[in-house]
C-alpha positions as CSV (number, residue, x, y, z in Angstrom):
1,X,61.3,-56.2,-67.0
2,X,59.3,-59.5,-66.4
3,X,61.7,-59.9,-63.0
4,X,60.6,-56.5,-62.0
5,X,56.8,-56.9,-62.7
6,X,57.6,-60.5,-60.7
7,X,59.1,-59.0,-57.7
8,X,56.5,-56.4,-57.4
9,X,53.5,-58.2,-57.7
10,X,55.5,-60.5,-54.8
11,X,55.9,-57.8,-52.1
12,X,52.2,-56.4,-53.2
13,X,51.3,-59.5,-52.3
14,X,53.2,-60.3,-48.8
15,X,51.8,-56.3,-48.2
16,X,48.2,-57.9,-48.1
17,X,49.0,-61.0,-46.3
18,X,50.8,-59.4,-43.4
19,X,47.8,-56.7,-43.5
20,X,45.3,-59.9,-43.4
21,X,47.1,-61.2,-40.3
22,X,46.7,-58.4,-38.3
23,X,44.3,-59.8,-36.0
24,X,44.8,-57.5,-32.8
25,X,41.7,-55.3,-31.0
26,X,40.5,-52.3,-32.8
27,X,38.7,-49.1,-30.9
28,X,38.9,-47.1,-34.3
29,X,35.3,-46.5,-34.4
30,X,35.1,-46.4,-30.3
31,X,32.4,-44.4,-29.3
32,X,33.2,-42.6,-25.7
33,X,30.2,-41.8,-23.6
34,X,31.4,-39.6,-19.9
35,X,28.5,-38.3,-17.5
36,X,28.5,-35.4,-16.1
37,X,31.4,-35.6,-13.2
38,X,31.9,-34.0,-9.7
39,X,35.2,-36.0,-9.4
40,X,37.0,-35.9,-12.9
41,X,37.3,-33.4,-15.7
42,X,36.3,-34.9,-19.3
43,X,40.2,-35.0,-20.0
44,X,41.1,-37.3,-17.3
45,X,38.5,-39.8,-17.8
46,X,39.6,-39.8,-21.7
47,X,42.8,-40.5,-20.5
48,X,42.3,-43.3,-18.2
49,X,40.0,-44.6,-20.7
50,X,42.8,-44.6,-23.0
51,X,44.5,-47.2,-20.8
52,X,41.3,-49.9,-21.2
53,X,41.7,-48.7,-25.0
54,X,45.3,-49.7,-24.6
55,X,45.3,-53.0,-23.1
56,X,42.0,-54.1,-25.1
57,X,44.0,-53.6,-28.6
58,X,46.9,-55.6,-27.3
59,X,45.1,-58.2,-25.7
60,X,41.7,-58.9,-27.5
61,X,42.8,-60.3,-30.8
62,X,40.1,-60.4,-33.4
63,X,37.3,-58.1,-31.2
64,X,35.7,-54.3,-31.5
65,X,35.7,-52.3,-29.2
66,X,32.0,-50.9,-29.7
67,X,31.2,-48.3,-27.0
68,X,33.0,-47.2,-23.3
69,X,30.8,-45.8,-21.2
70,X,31.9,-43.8,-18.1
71,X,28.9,-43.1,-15.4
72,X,29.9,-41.9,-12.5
73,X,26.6,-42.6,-10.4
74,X,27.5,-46.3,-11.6
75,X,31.1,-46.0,-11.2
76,X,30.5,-44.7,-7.6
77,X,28.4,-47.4,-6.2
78,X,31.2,-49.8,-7.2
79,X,34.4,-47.9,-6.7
80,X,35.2,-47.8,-2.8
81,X,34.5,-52.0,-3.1
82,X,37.0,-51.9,-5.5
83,X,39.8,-49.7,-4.3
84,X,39.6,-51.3,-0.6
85,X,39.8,-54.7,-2.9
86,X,43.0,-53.5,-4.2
87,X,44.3,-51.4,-1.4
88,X,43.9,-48.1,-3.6
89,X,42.9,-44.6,-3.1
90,X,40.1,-44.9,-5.7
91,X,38.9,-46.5,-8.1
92,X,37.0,-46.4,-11.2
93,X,34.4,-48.4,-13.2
94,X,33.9,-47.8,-17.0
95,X,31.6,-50.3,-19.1
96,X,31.5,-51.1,-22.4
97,X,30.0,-53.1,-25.6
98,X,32.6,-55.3,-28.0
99,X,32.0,-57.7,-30.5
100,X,34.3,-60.6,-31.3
101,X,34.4,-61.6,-34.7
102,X,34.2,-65.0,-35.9
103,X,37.7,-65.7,-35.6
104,X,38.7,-63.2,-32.3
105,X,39.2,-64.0,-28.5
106,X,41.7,-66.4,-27.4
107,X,39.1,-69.1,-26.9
108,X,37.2,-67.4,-23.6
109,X,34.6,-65.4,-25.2
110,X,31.9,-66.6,-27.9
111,X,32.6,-66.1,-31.6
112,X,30.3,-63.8,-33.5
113,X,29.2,-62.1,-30.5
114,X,28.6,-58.7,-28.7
115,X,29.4,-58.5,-25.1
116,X,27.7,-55.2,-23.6
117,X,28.1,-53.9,-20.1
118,X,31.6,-55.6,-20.0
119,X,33.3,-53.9,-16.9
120,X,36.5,-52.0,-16.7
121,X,38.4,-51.7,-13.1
122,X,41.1,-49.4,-12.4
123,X,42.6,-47.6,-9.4
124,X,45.2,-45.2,-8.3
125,X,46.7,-44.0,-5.1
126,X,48.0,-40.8,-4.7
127,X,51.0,-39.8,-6.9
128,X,50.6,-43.3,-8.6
129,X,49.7,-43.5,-12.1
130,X,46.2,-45.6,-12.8
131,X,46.5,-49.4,-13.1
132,X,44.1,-51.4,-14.8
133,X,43.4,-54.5,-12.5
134,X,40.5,-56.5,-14.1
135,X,37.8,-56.7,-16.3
136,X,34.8,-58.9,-17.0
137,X,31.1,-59.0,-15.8
């Protein structure tokens, strides 16, 4: 019995720690703003905002993913710039807030700090899928 209780307390107890380590992005409480559009329905811009909410999990280690904000009379003044940059049909321009805690980033961004108006380039050809190609201010 007292090998049991032992052994249970043990993996209760690895449970937390490997829960504790889990230091990658989160965009659970995400909030998605999308403008009125002439160019995309509301489902494709969720979708390629999807891919930012990809990458940033994956890649920003410690950091929240606040807000993502598509405006396409934003986006549009930036967009041709950026597709001719990458040699692309189009291209499109979200922004967005994120906080990195006090132990996030991988040693680029301040701790215990919010970032807001962060930008968000991707593109597309035609028949290509979108590719996110950089991000910053």
């Amino acid at each position: 019995m007292k090998k049991a209780i032992t052994i249970t307390v043990s993996l209760i107890l690895l449970l937390l720690s490997l829960t504790a380590c889990n230091t990658s992005g989160t965009t659970k409480n995400c909030e998605r703003s999308i403008s009125e559009s002439a160019l995309y329905t509301e489902d494709e811009i969720n979708e390629i905002m999807d891919i930012v909410a990809d990458y940033f999990k994956a890649e920003f280690e410690g950091c929240e993913l606040k807000e993502l904000v598509y405006d396409e009379e934003f986006s549009n003044t930036q967009s041709d710039g950026w597709a001719k940059q990458y040699d692309s049909d189009r291209a499109i321009v979200f922004e967005s807030d994120f906080y990195v805690s006090s132990t996030g980033g991988d040693g680029s961004l301040n701790q215990d700090y919010t970032y807001k108006n962060w930008q968000w380039i991707l593109t597309q050809s035609e028949g290509e899928e979108w590719v996110l190609r950089t991000w910053g201010y």
